[in-house]
C-alpha positions in Angstrom: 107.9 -9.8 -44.1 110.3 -8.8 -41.1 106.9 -8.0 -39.4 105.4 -11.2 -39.8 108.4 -12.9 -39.1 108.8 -10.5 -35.8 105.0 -11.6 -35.0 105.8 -15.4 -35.6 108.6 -15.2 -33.1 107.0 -13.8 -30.2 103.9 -16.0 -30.3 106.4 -18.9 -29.4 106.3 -16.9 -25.8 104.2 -18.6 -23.3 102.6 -16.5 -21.3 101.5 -15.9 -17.8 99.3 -13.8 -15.5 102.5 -12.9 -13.5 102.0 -15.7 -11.4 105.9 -15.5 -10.6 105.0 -12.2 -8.8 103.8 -13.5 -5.6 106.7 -15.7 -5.0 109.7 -13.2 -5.7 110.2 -9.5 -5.9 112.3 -7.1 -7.6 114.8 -5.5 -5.5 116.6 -3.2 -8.6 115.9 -3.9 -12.3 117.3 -2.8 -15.7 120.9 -1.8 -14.5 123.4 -0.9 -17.1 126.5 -2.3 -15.6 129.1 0.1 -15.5 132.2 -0.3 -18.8 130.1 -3.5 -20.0 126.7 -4.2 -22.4 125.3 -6.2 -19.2 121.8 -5.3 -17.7 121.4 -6.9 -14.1 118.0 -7.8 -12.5 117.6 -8.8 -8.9 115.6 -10.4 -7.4 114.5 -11.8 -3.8 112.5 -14.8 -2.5 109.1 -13.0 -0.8 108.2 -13.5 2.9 104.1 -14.0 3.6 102.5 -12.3 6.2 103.2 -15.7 8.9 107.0 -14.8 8.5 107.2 -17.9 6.1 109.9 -18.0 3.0 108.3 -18.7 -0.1 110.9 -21.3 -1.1 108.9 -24.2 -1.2 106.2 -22.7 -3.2 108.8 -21.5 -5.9 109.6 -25.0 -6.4 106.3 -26.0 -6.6 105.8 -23.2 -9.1 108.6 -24.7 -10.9 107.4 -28.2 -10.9 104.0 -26.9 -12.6 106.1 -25.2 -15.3 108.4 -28.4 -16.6 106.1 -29.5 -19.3 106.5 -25.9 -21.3 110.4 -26.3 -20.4 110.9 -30.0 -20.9 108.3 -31.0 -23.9 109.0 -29.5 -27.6 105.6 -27.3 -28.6 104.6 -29.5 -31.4 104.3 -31.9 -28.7 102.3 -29.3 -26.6 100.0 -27.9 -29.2 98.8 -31.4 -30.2 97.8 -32.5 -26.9 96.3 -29.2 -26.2 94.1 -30.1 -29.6 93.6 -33.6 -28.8 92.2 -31.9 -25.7 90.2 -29.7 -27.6 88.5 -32.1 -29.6 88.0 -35.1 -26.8 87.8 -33.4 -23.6 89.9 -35.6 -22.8 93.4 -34.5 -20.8 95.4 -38.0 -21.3 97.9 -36.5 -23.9 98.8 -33.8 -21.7 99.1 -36.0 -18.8 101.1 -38.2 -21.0 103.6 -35.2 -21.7 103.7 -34.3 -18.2 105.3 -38.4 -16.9 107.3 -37.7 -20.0 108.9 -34.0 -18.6 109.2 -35.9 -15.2 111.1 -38.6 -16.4 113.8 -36.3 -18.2 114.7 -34.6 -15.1 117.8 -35.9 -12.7 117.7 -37.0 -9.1 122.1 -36.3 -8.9 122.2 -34.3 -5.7 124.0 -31.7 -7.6 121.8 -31.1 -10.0 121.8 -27.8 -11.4 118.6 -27.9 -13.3 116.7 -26.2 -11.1 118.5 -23.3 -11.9 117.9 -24.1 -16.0 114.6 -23.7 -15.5 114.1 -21.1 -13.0 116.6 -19.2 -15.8 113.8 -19.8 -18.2 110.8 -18.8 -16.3 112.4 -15.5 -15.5 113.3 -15.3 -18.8 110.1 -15.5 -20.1 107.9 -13.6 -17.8 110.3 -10.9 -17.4 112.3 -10.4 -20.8 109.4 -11.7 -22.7 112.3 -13.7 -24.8 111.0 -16.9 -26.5 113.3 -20.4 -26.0 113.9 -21.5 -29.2 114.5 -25.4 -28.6 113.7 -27.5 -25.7 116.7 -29.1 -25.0 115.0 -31.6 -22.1 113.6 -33.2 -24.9 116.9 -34.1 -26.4 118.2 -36.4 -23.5 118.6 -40.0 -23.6 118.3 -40.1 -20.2 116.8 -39.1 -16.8 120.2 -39.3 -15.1 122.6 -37.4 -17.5 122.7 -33.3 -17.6 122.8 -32.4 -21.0 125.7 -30.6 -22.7 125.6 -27.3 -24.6 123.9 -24.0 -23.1 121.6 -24.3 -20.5 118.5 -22.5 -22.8 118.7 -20.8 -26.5 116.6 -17.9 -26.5 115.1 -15.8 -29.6 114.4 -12.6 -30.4 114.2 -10.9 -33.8 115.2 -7.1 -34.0 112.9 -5.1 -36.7 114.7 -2.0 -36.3 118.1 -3.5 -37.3 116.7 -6.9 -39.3 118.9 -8.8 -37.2 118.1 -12.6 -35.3 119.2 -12.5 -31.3 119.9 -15.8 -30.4 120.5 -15.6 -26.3 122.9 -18.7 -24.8 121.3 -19.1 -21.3 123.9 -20.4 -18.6 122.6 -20.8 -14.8 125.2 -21.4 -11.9 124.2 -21.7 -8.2 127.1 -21.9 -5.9 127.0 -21.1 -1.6 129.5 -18.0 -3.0 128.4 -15.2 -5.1 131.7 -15.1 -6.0 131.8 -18.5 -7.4 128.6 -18.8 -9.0 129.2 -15.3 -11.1 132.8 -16.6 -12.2 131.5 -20.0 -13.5 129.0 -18.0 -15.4 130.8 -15.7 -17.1 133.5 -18.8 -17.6 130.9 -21.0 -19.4 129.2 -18.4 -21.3 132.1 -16.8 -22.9 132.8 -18.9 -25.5 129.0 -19.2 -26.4 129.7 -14.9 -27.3 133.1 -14.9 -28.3 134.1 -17.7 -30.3 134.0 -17.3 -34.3 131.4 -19.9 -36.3 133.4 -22.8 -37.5 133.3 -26.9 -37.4 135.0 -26.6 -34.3 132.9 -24.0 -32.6 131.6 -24.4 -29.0 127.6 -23.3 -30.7 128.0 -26.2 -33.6 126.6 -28.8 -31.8 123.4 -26.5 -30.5 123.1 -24.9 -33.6 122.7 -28.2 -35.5 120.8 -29.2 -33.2 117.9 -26.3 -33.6 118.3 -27.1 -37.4 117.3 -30.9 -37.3 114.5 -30.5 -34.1 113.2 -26.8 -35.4 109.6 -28.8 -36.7 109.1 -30.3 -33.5 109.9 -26.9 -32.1 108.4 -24.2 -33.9 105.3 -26.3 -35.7 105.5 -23.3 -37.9 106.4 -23.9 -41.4 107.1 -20.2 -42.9 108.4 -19.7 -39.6 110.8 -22.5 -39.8 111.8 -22.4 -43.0 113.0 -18.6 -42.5 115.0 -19.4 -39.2 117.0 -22.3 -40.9 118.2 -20.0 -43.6 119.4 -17.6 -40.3 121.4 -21.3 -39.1 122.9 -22.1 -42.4 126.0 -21.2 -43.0 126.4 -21.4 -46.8 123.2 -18.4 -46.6 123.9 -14.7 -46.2 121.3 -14.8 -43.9 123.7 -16.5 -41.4 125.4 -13.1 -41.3 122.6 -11.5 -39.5 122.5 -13.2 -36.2 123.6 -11.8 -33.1 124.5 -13.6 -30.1 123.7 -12.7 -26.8 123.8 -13.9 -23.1 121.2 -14.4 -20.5 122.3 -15.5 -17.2 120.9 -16.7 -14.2 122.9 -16.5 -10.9 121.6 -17.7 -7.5 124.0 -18.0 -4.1 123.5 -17.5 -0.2 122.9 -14.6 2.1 121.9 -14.4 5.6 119.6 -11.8 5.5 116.5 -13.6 5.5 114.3 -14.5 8.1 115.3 -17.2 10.1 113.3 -19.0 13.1 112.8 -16.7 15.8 113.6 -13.6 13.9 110.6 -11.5 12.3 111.5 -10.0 9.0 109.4 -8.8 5.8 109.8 -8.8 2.5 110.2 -4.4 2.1 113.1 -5.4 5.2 114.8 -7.7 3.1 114.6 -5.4 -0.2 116.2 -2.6 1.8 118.9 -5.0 3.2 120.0 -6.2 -0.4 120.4 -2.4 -2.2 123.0 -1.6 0.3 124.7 -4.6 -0.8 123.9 -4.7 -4.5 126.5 -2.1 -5.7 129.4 -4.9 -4.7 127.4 -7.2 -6.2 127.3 -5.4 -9.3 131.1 -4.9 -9.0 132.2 -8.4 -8.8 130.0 -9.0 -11.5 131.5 -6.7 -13.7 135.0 -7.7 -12.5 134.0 -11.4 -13.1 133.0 -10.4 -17.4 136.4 -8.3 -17.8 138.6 -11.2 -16.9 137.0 -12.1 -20.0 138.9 -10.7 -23.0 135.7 -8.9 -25.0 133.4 -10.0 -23.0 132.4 -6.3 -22.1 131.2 -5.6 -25.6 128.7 -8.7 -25.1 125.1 -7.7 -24.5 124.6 -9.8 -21.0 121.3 -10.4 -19.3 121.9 -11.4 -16.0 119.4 -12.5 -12.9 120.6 -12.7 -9.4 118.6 -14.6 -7.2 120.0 -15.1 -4.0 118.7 -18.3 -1.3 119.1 -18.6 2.2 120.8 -22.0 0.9 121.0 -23.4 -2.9 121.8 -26.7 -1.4 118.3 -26.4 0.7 116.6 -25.3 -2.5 118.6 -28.1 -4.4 117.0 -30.3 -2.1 113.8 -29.3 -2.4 113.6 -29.6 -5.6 114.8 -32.6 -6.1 111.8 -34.3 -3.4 109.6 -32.0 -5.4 110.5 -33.0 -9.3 111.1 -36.7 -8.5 
């Protein structure tokens, strides 16, 4: 059974070919931050070989990945057999006006941090999202409240559901952006189940939209045991963080001034120690926080507001 149920969870992964790999590249992984249960991953935006950022073709990348964000997979899989069966790819243009249309034009829109949050998610951690919270706006123009992405993963070993609270800040300050973070996540970690919790409102909201995004029936009817609280099985769910972080440097190339990608790497892990301290600084002003098992992306941008801005002409 806990195999099975292991299996049924990780084929809600959409996967890739590593597509993401040509647009950004690793500059330190998998590092245990020190006194805390946070792993940090950073990455950097690529440069191709005509000196040329690779901004604008992550938001393109983006763009082509908002209908496995945005549209719940019952919604997915039954265009994809409508396809099947017709040839015909209406349904799944259908469910790509319908992703368009639930994304913002605000000029502070941070959603193109939500969902660069779940691509690396995905295609590095190989974590699941568990509900597609896009789906769940009643309009365009609003953000949506709650987390910015629930996660799954079930552990075998210990028999134990992790459900990760994704939260994505992108400030012009490192500093910034990794203390709004750690502000809004904490509660998702720290505060005990109750009415009144901050997680009631998602957590009732994967019970009453888990059909539309699971389409698995033993699949679903196991996870809504794990979400109600009146079954044991509500005492065997962990929660954990996932983070994404993007803010501005200087250190890439800028007009004039010749500058590759192994450059730029080299640059950053002279920097990335103080990174790594703020961050660390940032969790601890957290009581608890520390004992909290953290996934966290950096990203930095020669500009969020540039890539804000971009995105925005891109999406819309």
């Amino acid at each position: 059974m806990n195999k099975r149920f292991e299996d049924a969870i990780d084929r809600l992964l959409i996967s890739s070919r590593g597509e993401i790999n040509s647009r950004v590249s690793v500059v330190q992984a998998n590092v245990s931050l020190l006194d805390t249960s946070t792993t940090c991953h950073c990455y950097c935006l690529k440069v191709d070989a005509n000196n040329n950022l690779r901004v604008n073709d992550l938001v393109d990348f983006i763009d082509e990945k908002i209908l496995d964000y945005a549209i719940p997979k019952k919604e997915i899989d039954d265009a994809k057999e409508y396809f099947k069966c017709t040839g015909s790819t209406s349904k799944i243009m259908r469910l790509r006006k319908k992703a368009e249309g639930l994304f913002t034009n605000l000029e502070r829109t941070g959603e193109g941090g939500e969902i660069l949050l779940y691509i690396l998610v995905q295609e590095f951690l190989k974590i699941p999202q568990l509900i597609s919270k896009m789906s769940l706006k009643t309009s365009g123009q609003l953000h949506y409240q709650g987390a910015d992405g629930i996660h799954v993963k079930y552990d075998n070993k210990t028999s134990t559901l992790n459900l990760y609270w994704g939260e994505s800040k992108m400030y012009s300050n490192m500093n910034d952006a990794m203390s709004q973070c750690m502000k809004s996540l904490k509660s998702y970690l720290l505060d005990p189940l109750s009415a009144n919790s901050v997680q009631e409102r998602d957590l009732q909201l994967i019970t009453a939209n888990i059909t539309q995004n699971v389409n698995d029936p033993e699949l679903e009817n196991a996870l809504v045991r794990y979400f109600d609280k009146d079954d044991d099985m509500s005492n065997q769910i962990v929660y954990k963080g996932l983070c994404f972080i993007g803010f501005d440097i200087s250190n890439y190339p800028i007009p004039g001034v010749i500058k590759s990608t192994e450059t730029i790497i080299e640059e950053l892990q002279k920097d990335i120690e103080n990174w790594h301290k703020t961050l660390i600084n940032k969790i601890k002003e957290h009581d608890n926080l520390k004992l909290k098992e953290i996934l966290v992306f950096l990203l930095p941008f020669p500009s969020v507001a540039e890539f804000r801005k971009i995105y925005l002409n891109t999406i819309k």
